[in-house]
Jmol script that loads the backbone (N, CA, C; Angstrom):
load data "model"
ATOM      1  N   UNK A   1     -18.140   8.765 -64.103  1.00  0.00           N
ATOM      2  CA  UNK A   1     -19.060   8.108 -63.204  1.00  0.00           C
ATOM      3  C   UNK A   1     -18.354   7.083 -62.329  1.00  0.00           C
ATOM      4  N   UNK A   2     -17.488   6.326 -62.895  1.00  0.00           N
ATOM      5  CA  UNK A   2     -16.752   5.672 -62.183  1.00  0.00           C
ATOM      6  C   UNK A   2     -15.921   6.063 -61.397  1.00  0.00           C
ATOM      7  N   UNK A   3     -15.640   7.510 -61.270  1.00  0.00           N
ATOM      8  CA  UNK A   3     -14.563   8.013 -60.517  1.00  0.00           C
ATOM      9  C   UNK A   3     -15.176   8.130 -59.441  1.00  0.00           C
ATOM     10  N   UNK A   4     -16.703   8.589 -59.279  1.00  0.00           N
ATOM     11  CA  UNK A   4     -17.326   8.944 -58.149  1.00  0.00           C
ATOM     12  C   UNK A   4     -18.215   7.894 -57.475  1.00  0.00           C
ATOM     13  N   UNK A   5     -18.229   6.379 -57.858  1.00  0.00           N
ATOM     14  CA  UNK A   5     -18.139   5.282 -57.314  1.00  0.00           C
ATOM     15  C   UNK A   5     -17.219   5.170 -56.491  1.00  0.00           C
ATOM     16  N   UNK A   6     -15.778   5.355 -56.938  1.00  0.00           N
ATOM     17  CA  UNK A   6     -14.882   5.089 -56.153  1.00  0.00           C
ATOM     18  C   UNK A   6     -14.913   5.806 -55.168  1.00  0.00           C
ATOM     19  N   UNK A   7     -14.812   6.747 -55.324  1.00  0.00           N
ATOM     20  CA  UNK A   7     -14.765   8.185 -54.197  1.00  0.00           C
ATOM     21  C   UNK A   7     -16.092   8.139 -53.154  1.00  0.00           C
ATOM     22  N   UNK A   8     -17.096   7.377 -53.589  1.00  0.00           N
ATOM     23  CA  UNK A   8     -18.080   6.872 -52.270  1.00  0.00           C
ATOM     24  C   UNK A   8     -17.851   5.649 -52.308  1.00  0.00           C
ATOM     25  N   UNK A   9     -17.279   4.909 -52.597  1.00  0.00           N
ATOM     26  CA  UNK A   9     -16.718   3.562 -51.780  1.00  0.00           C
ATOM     27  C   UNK A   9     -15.893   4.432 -51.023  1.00  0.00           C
ATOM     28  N   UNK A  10     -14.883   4.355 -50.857  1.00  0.00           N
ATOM     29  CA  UNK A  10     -13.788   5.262 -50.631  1.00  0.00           C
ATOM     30  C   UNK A  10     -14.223   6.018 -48.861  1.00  0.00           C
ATOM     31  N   UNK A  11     -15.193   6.671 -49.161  1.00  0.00           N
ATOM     32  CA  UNK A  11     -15.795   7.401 -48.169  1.00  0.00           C
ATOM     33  C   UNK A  11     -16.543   6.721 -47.497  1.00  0.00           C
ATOM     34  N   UNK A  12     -17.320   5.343 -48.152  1.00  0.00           N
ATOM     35  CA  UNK A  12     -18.039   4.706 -46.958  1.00  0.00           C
ATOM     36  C   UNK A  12     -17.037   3.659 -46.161  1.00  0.00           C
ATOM     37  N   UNK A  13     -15.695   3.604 -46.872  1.00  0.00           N
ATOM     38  CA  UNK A  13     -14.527   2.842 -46.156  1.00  0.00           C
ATOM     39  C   UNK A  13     -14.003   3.671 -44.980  1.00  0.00           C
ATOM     40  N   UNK A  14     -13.777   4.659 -45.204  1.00  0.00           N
ATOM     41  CA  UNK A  14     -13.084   5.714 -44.530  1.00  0.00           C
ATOM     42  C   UNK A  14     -14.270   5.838 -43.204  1.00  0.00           C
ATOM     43  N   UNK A  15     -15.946   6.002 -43.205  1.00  0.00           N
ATOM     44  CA  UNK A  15     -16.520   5.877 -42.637  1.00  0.00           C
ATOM     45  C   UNK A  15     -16.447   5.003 -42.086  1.00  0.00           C
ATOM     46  N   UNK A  16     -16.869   3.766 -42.684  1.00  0.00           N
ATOM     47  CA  UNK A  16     -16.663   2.624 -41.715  1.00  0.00           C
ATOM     48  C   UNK A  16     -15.385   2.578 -40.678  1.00  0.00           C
ATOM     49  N   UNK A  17     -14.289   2.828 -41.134  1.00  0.00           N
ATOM     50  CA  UNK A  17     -12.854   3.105 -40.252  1.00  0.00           C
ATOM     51  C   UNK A  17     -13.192   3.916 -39.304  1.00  0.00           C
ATOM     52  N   UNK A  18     -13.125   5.017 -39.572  1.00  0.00           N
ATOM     53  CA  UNK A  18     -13.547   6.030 -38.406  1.00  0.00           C
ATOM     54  C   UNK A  18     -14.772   5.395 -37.150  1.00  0.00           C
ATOM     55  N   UNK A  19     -15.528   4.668 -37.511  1.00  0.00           N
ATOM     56  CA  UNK A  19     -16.727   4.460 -36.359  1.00  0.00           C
ATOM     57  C   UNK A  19     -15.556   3.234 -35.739  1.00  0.00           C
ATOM     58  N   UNK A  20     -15.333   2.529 -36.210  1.00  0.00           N
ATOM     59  CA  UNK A  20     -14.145   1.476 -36.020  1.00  0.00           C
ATOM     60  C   UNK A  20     -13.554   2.525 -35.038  1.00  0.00           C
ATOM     61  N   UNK A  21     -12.303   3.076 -35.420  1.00  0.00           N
ATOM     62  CA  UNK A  21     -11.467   3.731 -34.279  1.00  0.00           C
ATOM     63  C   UNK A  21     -12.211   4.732 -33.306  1.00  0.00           C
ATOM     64  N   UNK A  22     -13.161   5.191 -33.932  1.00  0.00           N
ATOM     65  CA  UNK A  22     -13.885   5.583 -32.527  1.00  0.00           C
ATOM     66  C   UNK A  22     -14.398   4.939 -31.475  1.00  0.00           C
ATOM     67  N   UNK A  23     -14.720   3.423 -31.509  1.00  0.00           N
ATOM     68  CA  UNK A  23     -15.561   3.032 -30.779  1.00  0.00           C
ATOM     69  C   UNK A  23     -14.200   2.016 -30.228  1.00  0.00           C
ATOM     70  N   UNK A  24     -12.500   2.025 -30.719  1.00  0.00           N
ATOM     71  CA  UNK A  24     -11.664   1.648 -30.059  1.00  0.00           C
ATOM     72  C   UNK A  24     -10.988   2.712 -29.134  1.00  0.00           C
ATOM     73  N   UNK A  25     -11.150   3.891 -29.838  1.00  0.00           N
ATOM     74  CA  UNK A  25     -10.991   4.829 -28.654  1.00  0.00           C
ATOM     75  C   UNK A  25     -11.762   4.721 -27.036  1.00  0.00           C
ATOM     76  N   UNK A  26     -13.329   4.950 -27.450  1.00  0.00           N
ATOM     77  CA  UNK A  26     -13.778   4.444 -26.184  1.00  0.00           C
ATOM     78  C   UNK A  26     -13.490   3.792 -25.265  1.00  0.00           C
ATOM     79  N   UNK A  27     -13.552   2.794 -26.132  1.00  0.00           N
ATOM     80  CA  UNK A  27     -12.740   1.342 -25.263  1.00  0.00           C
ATOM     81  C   UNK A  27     -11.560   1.402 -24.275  1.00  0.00           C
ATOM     82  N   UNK A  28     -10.538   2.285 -25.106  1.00  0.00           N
ATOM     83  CA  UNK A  28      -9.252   2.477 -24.580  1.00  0.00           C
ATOM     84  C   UNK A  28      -9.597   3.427 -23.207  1.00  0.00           C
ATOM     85  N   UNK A  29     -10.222   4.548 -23.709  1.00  0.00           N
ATOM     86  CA  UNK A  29     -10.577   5.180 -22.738  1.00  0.00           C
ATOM     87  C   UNK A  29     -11.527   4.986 -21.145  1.00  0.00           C
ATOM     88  N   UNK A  30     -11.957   4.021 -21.241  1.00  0.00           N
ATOM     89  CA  UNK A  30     -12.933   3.317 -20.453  1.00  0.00           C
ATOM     90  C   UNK A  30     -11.936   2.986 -19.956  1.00  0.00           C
ATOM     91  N   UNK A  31     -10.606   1.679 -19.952  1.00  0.00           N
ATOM     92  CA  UNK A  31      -9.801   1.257 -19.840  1.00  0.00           C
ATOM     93  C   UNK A  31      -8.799   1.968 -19.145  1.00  0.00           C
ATOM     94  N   UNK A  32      -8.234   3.133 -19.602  1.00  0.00           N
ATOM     95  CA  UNK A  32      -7.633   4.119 -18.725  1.00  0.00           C
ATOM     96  C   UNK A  32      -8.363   4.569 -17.157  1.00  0.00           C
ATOM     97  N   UNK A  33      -9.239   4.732 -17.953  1.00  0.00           N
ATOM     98  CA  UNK A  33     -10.772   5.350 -16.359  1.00  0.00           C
ATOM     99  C   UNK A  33     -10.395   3.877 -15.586  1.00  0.00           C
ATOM    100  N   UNK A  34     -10.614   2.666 -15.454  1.00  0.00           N
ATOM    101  CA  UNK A  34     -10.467   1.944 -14.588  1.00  0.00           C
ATOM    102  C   UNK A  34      -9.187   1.426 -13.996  1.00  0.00           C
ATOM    103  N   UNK A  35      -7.884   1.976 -15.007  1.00  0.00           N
ATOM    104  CA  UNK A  35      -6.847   1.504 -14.616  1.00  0.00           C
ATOM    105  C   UNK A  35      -6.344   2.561 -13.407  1.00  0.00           C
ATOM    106  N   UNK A  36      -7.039   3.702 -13.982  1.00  0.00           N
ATOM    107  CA  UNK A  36      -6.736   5.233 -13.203  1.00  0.00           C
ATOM    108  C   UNK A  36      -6.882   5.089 -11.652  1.00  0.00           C
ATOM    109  N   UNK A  37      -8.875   4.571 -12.277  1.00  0.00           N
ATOM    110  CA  UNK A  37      -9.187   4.209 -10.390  1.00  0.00           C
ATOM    111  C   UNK A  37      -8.375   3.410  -9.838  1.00  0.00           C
ATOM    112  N   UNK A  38      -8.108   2.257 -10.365  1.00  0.00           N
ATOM    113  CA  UNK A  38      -7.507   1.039  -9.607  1.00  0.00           C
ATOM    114  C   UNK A  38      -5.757   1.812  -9.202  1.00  0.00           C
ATOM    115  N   UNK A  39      -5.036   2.431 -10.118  1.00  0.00           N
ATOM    116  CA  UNK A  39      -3.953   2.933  -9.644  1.00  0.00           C
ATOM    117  C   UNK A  39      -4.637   3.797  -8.321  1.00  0.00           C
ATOM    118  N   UNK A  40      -5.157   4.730  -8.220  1.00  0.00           N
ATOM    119  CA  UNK A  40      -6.094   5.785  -6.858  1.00  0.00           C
ATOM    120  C   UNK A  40      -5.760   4.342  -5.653  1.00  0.00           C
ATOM    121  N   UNK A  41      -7.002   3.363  -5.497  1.00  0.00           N
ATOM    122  CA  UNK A  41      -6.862   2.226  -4.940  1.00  0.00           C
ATOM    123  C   UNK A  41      -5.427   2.023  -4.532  1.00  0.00           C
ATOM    124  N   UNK A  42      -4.686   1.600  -5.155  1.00  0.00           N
ATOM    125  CA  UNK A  42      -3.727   0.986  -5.284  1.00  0.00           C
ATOM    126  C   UNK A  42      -2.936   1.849  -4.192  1.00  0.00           C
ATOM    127  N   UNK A  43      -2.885   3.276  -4.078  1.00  0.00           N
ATOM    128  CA  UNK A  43      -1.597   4.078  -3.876  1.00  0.00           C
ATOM    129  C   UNK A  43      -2.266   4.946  -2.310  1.00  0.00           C
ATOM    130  N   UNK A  44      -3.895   4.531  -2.095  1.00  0.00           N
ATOM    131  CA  UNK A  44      -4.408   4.662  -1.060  1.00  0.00           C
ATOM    132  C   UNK A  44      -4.333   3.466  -0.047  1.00  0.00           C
ATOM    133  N   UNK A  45      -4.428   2.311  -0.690  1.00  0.00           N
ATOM    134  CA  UNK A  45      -3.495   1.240   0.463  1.00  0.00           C
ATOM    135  C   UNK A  45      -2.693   1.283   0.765  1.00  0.00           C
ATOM    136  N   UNK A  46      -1.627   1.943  -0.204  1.00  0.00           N
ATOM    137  CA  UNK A  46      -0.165   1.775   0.269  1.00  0.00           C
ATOM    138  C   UNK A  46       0.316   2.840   1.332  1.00  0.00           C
ATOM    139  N   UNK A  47      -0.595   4.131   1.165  1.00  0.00           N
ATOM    140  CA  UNK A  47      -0.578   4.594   2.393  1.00  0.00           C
ATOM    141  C   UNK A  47      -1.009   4.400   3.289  1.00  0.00           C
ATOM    142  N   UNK A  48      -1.814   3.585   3.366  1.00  0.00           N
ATOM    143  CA  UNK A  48      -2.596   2.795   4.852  1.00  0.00           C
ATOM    144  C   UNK A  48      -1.588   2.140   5.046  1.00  0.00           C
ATOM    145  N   UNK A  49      -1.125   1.258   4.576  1.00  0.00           N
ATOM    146  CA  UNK A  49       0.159   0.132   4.962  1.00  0.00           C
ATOM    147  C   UNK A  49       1.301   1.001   5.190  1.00  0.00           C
ATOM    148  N   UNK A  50       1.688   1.894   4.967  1.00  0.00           N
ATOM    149  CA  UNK A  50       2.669   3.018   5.464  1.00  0.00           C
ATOM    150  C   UNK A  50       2.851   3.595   6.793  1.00  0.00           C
ATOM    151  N   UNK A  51       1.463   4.507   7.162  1.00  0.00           N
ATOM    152  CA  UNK A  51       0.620   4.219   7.989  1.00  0.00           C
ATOM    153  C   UNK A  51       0.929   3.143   9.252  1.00  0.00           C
ATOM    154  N   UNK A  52       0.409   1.803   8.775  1.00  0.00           N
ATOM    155  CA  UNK A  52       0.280   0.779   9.977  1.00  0.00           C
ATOM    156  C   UNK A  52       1.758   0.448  10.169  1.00  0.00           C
ATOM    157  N   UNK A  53       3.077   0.460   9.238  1.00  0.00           N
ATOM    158  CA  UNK A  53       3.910  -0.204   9.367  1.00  0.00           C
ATOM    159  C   UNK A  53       4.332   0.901  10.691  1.00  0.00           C
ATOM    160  N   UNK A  54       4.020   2.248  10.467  1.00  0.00           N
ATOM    161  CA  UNK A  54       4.941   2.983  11.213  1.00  0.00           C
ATOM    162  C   UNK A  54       4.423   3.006  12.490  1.00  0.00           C
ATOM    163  N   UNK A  55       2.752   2.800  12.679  1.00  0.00           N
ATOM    164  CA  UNK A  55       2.408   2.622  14.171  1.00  0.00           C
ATOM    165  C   UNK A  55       3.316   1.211  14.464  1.00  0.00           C
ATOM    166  N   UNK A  56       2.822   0.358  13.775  1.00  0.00           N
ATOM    167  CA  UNK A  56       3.844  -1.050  14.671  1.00  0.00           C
ATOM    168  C   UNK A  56       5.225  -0.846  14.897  1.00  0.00           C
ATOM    169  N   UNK A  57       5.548  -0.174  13.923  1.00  0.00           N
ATOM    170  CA  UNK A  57       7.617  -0.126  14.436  1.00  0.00           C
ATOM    171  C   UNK A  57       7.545   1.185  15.998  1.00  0.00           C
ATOM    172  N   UNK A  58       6.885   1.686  16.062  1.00  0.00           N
ATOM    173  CA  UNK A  58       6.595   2.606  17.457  1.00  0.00           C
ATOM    174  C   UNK A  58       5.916   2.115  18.905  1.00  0.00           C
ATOM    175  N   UNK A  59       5.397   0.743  18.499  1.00  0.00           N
ATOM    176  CA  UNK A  59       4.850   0.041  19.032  1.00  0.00           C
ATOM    177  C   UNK A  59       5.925  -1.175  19.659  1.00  0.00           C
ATOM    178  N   UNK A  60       6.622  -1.395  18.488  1.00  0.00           N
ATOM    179  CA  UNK A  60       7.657  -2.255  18.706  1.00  0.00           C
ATOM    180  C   UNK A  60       8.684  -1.727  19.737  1.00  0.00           C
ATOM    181  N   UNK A  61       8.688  -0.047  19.262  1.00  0.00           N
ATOM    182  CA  UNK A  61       9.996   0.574  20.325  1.00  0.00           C
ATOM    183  C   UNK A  61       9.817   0.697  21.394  1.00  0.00           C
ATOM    184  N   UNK A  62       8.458   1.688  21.915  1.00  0.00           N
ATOM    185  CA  UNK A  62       7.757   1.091  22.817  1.00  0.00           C
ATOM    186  C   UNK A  62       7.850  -0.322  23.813  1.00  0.00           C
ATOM    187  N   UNK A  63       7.584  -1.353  22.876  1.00  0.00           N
ATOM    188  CA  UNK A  63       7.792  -2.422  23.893  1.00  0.00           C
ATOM    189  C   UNK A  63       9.286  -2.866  23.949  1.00  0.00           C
ATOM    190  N   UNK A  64      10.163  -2.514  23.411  1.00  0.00           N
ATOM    191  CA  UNK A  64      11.280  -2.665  23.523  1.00  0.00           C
ATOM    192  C   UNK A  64      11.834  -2.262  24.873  1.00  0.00           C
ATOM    193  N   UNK A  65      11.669  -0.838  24.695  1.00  0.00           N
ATOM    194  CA  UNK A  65      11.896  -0.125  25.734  1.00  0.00           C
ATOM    195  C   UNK A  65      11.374  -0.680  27.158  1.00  0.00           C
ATOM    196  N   UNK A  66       9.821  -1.384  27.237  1.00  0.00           N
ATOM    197  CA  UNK A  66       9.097  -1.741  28.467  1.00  0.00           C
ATOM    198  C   UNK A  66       9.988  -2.424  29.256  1.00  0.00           C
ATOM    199  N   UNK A  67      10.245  -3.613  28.227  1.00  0.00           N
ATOM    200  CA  UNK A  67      10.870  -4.725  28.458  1.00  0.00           C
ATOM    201  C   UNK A  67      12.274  -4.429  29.085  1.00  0.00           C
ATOM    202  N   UNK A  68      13.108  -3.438  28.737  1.00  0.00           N
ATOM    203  CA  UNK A  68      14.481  -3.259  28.909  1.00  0.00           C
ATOM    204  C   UNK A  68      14.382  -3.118  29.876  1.00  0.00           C
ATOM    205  N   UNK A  69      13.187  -1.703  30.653  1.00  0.00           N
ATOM    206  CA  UNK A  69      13.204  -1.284  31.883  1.00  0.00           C
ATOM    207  C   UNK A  69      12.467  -2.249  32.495  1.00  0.00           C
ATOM    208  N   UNK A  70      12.054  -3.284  32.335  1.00  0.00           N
ATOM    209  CA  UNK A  70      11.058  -4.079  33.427  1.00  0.00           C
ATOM    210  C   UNK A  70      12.661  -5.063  33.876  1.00  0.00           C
ATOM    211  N   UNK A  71      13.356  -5.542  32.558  1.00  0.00           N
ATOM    212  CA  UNK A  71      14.767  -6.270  32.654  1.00  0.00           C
ATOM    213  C   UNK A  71      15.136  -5.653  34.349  1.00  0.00           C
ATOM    214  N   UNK A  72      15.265  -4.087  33.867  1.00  0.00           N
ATOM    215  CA  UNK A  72      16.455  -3.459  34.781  1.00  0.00           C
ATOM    216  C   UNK A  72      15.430  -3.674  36.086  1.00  0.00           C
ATOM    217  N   UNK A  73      14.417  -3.468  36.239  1.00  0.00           N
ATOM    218  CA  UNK A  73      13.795  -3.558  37.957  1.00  0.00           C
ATOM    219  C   UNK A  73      13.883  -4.904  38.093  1.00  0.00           C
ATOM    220  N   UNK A  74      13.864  -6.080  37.308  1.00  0.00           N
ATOM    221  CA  UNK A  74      13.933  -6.867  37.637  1.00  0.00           C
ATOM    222  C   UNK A  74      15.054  -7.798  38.209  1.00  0.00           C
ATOM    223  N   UNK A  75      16.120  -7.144  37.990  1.00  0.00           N
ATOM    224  CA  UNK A  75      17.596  -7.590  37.736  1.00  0.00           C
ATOM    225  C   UNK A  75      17.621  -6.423  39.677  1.00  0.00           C
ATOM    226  N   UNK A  76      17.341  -5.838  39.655  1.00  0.00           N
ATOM    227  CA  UNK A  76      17.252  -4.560  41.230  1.00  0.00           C
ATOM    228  C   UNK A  76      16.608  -5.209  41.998  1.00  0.00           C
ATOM    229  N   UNK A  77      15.325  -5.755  41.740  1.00  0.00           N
ATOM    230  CA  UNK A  77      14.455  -6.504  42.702  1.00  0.00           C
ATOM    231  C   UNK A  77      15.283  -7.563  43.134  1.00  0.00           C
ATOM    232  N   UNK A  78      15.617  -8.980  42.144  1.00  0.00           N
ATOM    233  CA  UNK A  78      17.058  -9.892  42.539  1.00  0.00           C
ATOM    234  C   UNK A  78      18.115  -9.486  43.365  1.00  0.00           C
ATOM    235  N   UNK A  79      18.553  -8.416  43.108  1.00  0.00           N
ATOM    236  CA  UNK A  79      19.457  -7.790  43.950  1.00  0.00           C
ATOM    237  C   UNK A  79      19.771  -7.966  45.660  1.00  0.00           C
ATOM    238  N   UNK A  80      18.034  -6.863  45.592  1.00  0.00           N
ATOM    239  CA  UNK A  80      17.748  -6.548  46.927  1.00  0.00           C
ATOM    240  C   UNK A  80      17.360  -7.906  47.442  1.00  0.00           C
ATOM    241  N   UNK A  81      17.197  -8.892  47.305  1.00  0.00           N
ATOM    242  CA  UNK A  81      16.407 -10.105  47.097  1.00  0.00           C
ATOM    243  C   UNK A  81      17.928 -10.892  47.946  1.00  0.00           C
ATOM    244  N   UNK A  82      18.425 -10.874  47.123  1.00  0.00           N
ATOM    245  CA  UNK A  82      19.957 -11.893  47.399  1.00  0.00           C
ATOM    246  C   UNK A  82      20.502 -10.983  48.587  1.00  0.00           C
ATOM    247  N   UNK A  83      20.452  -9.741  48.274  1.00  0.00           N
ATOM    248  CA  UNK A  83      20.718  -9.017  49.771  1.00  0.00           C
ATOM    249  C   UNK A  83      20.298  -9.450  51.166  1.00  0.00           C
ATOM    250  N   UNK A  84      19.054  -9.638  51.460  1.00  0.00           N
ATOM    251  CA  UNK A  84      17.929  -9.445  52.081  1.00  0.00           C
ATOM    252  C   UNK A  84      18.434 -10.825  52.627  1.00  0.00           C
ATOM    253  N   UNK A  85      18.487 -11.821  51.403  1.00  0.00           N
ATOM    254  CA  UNK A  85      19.024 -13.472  51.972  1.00  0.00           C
ATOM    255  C   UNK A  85      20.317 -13.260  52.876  1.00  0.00           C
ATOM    256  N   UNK A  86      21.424 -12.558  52.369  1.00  0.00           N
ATOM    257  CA  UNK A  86      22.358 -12.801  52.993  1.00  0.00           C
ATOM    258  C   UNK A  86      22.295 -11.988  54.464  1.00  0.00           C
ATOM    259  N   UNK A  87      21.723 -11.208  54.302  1.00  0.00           N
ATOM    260  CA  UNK A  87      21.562 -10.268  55.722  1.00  0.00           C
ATOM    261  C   UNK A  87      20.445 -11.124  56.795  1.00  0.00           C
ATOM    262  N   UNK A  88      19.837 -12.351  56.339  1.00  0.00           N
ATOM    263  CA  UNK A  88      19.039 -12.778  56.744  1.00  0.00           C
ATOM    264  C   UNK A  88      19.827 -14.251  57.561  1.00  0.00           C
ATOM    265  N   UNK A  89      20.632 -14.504  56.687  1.00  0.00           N
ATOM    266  CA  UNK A  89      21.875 -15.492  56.890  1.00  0.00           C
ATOM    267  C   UNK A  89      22.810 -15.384  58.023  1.00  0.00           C
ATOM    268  N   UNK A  90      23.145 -13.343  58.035  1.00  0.00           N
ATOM    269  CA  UNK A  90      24.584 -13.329  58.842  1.00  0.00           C
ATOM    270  C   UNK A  90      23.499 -12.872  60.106  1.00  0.00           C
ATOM    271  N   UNK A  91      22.439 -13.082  60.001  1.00  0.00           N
ATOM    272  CA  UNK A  91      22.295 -13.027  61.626  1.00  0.00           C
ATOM    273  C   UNK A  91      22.000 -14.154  62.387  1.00  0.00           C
TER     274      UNK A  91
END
end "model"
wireframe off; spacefill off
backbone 0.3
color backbone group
């Protein structure tokens, strides 16, 4: 009789454990589910920011470029400019 005391203690321990790790499983699992989304999140900004970095560096070349060629007409316009003076001079 005493053996089968033990053996339902035993089993309502083992029960009790089991609802225990089941209901830490959950947990864990819930936990994964939001870390999951938040990684999703996470790796969908970073392609947006991927994204924007590469419009601005095209944007940047772009105005790089404006600038170089506005430099060069501007440096042509001076030119004709100082020309224009001196031809304006030798007459």
């Amino acid at each position: 009789m005493d053996q089968i005391r033990m053996m339902d203690q035993n089993l309502k321990c083992l029960s009790v454990a089991e609802e225990k790790y089941s209901q830490k499983e959950d947990k864990y699992e819930e936990e994964i589910k939001i870390l999951t989304d938040k990684l999703k999140e996470a790796e969908t900004r970073a392609e947006f920011a991927e994204r924007s970095v590469a419009k601005l560096e095209k944007t940047i070349d772009d105005l790089e470029d404006k600038l170089k060629s506005t430099k060069e007409e501007h440096l042509c316009t001076q030119r004709m400019l100082d020309q224009t003076l001196l031809d304006l001079n030798e007459m």
